[in-house]
BAFI-3210 file (N, C-alpha, C; in Angstrom, 3 decimals, decimal comma, padded with zeros to 6 digits):
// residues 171
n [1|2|3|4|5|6|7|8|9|10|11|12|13|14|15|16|17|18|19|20|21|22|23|24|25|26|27|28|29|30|31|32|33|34|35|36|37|38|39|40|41|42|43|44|45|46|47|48|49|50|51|52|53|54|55|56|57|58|59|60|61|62|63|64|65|66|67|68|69|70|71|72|73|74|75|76|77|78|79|80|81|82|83|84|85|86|87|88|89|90|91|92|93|94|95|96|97|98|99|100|101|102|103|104|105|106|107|108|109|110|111|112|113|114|115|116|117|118|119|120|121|122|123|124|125|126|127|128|129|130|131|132|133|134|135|136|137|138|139|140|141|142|143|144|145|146|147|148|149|150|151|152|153|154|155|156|157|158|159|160|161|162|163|164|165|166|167|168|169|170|171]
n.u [-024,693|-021,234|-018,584|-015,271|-012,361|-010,979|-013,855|-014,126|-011,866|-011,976|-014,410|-013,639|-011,461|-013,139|-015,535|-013,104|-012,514|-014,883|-015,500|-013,694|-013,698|-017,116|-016,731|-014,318|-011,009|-008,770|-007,562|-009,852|-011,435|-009,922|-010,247|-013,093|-013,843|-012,132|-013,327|-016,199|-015,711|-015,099|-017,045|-017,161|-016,491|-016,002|-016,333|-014,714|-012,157|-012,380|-012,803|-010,808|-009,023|-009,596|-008,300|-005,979|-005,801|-004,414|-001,828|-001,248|-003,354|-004,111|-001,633|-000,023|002,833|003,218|002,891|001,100|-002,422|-004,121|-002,726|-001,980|-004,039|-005,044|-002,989|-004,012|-006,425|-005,053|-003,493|-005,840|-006,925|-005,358|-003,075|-001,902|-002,955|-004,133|-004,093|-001,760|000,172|003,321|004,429|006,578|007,011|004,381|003,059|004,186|003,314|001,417|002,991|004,853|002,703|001,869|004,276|004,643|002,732|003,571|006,032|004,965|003,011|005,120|006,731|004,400|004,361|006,476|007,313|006,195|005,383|002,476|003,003|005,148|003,717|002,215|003,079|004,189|002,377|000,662|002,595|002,416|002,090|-000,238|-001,370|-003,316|-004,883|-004,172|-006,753|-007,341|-005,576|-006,661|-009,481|-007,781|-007,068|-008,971|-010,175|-008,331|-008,123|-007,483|-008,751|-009,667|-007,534|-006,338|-008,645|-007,681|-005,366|-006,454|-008,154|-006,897|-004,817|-007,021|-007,575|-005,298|-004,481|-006,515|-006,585|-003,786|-004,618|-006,832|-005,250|-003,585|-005,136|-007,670|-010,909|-013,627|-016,869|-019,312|-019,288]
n.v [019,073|019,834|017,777|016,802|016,811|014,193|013,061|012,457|011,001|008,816|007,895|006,755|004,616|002,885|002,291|001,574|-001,052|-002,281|-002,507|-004,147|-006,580|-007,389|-006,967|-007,497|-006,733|-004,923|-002,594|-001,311|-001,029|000,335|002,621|003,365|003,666|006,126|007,370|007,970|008,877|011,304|012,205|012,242|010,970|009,081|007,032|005,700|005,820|004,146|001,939|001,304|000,753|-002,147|-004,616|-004,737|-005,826|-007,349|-007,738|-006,771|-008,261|-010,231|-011,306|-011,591|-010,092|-007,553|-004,464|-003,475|-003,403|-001,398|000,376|001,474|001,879|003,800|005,961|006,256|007,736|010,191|011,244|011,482|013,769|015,774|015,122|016,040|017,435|015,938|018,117|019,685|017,357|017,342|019,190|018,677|019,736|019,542|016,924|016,825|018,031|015,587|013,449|014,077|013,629|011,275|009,990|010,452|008,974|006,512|006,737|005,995|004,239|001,919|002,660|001,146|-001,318|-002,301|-003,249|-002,535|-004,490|-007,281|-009,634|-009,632|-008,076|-009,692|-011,935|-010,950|-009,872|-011,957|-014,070|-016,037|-016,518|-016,483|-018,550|-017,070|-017,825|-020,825|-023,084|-024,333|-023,251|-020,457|-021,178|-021,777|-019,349|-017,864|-019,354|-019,040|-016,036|-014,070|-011,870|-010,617|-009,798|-007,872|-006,277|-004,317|-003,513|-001,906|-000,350|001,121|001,817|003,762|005,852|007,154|007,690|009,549|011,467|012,768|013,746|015,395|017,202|018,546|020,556|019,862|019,678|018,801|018,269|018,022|018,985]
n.w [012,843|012,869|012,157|014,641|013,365|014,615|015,151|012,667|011,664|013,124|012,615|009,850|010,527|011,659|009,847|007,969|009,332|009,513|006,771|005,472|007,340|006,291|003,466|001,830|000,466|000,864|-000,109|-001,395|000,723|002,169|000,834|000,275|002,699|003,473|001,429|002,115|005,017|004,367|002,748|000,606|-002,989|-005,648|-008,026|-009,918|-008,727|-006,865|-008,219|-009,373|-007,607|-007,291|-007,849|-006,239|-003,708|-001,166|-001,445|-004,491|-006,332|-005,076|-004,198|-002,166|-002,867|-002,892|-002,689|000,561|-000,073|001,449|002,011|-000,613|-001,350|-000,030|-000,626|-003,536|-002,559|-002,137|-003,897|-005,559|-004,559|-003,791|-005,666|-008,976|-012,334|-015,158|-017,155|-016,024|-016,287|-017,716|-015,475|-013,789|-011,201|-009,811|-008,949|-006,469|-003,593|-003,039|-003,302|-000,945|001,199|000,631|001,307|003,645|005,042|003,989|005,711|008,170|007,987|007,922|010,566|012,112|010,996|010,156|007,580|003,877|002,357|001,571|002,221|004,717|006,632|007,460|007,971|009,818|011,777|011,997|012,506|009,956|006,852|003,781|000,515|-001,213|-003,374|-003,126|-002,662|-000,154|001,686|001,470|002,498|004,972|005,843|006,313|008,537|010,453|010,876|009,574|008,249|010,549|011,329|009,263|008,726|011,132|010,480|007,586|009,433|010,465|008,234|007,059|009,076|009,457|007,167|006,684|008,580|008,197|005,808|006,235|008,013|006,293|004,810|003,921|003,479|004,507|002,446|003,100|006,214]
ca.u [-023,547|-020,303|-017,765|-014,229|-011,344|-010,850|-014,393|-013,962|-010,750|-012,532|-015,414|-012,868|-010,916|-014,424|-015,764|-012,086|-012,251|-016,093|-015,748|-012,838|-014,707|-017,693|-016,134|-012,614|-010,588|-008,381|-007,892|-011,403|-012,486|-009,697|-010,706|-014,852|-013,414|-011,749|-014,075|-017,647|-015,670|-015,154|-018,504|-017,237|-016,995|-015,596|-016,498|-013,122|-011,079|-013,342|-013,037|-009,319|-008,704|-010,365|-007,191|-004,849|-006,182|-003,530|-000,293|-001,590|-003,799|-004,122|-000,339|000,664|004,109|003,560|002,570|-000,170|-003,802|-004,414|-001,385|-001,729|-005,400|-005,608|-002,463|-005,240|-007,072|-004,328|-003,448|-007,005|-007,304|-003,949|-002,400|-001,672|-004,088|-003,934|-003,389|-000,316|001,244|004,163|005,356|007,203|006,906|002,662|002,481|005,014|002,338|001,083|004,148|005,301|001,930|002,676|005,608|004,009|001,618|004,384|006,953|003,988|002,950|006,734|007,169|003,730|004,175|007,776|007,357|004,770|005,237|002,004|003,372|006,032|002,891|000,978|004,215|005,001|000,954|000,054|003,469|002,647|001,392|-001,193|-001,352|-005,004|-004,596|-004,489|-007,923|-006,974|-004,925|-007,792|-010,125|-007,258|-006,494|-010,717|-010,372|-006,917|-008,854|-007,178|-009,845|-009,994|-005,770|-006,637|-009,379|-007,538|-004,703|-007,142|-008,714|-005,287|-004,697|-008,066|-007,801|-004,348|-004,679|-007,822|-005,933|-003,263|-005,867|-007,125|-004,457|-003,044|-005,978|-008,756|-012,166|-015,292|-017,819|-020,480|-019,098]
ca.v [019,486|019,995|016,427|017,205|015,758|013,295|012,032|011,817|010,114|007,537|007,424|006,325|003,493|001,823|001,943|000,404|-002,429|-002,904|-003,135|-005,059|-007,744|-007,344|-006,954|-007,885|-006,274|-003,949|-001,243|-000,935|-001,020|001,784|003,709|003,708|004,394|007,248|008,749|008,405|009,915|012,746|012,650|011,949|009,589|008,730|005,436|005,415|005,688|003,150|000,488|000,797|-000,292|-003,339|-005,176|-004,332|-006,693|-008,986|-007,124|-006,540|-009,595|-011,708|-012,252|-011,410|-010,247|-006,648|-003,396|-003,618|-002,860|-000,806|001,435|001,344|002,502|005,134|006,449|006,568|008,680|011,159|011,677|012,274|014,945|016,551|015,337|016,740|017,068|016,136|019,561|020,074|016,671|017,668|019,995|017,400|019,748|019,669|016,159|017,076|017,673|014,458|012,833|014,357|013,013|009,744|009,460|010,716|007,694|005,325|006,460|005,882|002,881|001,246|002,193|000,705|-002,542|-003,104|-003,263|-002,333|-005,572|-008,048|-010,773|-009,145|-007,853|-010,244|-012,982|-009,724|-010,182|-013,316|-015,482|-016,854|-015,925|-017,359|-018,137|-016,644|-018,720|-022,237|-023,160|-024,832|-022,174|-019,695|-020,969|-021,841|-017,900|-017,274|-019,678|-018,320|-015,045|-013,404|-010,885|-010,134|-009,101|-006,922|-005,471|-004,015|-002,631|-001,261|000,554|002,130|002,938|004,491|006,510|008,010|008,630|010,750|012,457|013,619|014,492|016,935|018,304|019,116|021,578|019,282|020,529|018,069|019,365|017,656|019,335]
ca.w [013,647|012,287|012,879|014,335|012,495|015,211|014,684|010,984|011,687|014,152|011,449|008,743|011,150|012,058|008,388|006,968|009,455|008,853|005,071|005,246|007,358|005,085|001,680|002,352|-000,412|001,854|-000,880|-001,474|001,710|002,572|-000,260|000,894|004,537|003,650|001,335|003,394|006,450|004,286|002,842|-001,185|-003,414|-006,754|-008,167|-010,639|-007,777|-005,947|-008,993|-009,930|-006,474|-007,367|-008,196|-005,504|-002,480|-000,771|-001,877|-005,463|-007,129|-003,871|-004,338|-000,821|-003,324|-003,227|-001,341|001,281|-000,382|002,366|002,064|-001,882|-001,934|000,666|-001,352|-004,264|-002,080|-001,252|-004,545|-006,111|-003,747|-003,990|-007,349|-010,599|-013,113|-016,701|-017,775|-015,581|-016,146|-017,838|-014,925|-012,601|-009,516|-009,533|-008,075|-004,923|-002,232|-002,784|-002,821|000,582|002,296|000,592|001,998|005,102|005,305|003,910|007,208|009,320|008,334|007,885|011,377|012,816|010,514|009,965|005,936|003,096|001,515|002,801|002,974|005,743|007,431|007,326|008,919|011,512|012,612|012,399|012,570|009,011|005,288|003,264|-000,345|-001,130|-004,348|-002,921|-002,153|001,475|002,836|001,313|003,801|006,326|006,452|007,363|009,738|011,590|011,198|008,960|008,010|011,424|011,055|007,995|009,375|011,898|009,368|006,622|010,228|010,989|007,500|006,449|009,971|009,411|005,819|006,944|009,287|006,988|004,710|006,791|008,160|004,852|004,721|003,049|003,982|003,760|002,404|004,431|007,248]
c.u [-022,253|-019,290|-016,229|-013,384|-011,212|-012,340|-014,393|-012,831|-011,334|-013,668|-014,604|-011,903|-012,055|-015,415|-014,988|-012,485|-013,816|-016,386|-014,747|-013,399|-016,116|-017,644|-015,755|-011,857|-010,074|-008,167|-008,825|-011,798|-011,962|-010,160|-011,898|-014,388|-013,409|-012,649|-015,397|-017,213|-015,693|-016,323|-017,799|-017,080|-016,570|-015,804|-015,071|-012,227|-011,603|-012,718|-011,692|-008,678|-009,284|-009,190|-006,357|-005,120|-004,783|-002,251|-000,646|-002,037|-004,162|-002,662|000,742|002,525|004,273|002,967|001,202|-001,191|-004,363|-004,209|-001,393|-003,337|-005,858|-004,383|-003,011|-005,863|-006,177|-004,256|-004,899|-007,348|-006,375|-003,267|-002,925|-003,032|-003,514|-002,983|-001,932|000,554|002,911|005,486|005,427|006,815|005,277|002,199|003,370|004,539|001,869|001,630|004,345|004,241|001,578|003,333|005,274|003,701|002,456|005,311|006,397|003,603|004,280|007,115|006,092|004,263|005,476|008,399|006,201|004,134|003,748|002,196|004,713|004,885|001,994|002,085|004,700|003,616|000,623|001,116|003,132|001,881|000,465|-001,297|-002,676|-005,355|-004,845|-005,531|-008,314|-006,745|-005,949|-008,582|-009,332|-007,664|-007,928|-010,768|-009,515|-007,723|-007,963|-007,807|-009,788|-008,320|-006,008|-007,607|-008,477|-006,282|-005,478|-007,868|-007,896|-004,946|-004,949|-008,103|-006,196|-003,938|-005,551|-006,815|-005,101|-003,707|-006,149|-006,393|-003,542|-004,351|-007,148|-010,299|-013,243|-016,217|-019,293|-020,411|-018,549]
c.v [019,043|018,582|017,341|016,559|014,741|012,642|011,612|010,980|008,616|006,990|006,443|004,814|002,587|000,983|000,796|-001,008|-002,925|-003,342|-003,952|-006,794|-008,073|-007,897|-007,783|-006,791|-004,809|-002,749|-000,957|-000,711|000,208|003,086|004,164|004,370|005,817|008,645|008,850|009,240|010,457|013,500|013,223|010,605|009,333|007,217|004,955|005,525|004,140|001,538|000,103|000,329|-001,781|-004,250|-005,735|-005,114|-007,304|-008,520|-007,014|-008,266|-010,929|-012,638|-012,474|-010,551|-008,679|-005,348|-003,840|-002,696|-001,791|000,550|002,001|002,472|003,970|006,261|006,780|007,657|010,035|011,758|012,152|013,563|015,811|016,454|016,175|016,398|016,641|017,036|019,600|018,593|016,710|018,491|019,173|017,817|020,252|018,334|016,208|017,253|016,026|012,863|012,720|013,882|011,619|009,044|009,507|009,532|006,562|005,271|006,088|004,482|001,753|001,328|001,382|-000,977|-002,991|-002,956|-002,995|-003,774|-006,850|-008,838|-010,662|-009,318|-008,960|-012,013|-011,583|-009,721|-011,102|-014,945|-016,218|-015,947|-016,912|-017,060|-018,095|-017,733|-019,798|-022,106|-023,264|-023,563|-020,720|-019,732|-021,372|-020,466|-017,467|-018,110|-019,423|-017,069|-013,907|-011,863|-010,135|-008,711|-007,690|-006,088|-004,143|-002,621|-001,706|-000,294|001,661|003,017|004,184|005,941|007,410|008,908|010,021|011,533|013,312|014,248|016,330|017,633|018,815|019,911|021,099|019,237|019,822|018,772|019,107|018,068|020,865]
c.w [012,966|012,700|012,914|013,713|013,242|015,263|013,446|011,258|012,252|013,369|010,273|009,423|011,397|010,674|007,668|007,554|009,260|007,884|005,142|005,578|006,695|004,148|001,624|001,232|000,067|001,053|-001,241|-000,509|002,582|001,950|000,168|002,090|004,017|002,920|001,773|004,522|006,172|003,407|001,228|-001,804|-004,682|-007,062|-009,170|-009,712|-007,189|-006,768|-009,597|-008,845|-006,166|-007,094|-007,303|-003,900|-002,251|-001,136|-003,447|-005,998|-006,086|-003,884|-002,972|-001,623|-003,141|-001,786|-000,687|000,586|-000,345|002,320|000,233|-002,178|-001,168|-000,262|-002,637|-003,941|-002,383|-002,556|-005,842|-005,271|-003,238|-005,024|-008,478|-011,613|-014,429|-017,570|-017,598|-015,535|-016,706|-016,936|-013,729|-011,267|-009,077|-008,288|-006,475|-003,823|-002,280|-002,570|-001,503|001,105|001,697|001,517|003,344|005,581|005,201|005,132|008,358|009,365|008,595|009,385|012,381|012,512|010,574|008,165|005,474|002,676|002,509|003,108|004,418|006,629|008,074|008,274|010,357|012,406|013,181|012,541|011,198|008,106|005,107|002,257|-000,622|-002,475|-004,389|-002,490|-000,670|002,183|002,340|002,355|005,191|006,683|006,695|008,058|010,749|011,636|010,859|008,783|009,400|011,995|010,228|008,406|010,179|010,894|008,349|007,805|010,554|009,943|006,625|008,057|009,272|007,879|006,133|007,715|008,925|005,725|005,296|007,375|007,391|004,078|003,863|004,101|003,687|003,710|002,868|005,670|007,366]
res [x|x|x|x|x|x|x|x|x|x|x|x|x|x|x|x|x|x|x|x|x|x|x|x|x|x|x|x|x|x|x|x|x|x|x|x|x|x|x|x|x|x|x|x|x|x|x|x|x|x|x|x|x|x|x|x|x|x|x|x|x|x|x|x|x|x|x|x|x|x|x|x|x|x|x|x|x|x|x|x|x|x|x|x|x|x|x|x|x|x|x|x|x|x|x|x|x|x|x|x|x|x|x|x|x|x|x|x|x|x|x|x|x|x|x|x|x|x|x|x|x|x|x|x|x|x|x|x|x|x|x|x|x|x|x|x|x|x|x|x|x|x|x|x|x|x|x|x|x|x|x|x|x|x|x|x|x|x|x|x|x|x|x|x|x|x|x|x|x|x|x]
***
């Protein structure tokens, strides 16, 4: 039986925050979200989001994971190819539902940056780095924060997925 976009969407929010608590590694775990709900799969997309956890590197310094990896998604499945990199206006759909996902999240969260998010959630940061405040932030329940974000942003990516005319082909 065929899934509607709103269960693929609800498939892809339950997945992120499952792998996130799991895994952890919120661009990875948006990245899997988003592509099991839609029933693909790239492992080079999968493994260059390796990196990008924690605001890039576990640095809390840079964009959210989350927001960084489902943007991965968007553009493997709307960007420019190779061929056409030279012609500037190829990657422009994938831009505009970029930007989509970036005005969406900016107004759920406040900022991309995680360490914003992550003091606008939980009243404080954590350097993943120091060993202490490593396992402070799994015992404040961190994971359980992130979770919840990598669920939001593996659901709304999907959603703009498909309603920018992307067609799973498991369904």
């Amino acid at each position: 039986m065929k899934e509607t976009k709103e269960e693929i969407q609800n498939k892809a929010f339950k997945l992120g925050k499952k792998y996130e608590c799991e895994c952890t590694g919120c661009a990875q775990s948006a990245v899997a979200a988003i592509f099991e709900s839609l029933g693909i799969w790239s492992e080079d997309v999968f493994k260059a989001a390796s990196g990008l956890a924690d605001g890039l590197g576990l640095t809390g310094d840079g964009s959210c994971g989350a927001l960084v990896g489902a943007s991965m998604v968007i553009g493997y499945l709307f960007g420019r190819t190779h061929e056409d990199f030279k012609d500037m206006y190829k990657p422009m759909k994938s831009y505009s539902l970029v930007k989509k996902l970036h005005d969406e999240y900016l107004e759920k969260y406040g900022s991309c940056r995680c360490y914003d998010v992550q003091q606008n959630l939980m009243g404080r940061t954590f350097n993943l780095w120091n060993e202490d405040e490593f396992k402070e932030a799994f015992k404040f329940g961190m994971v359980r924060y992130s979770s919840d974000v990598v669920g939001n942003v593996a659901k709304l990516a999907t959603k703009i997925i498909l309603n920018s005319g992307y067609k799973p082909e498991s369904n």
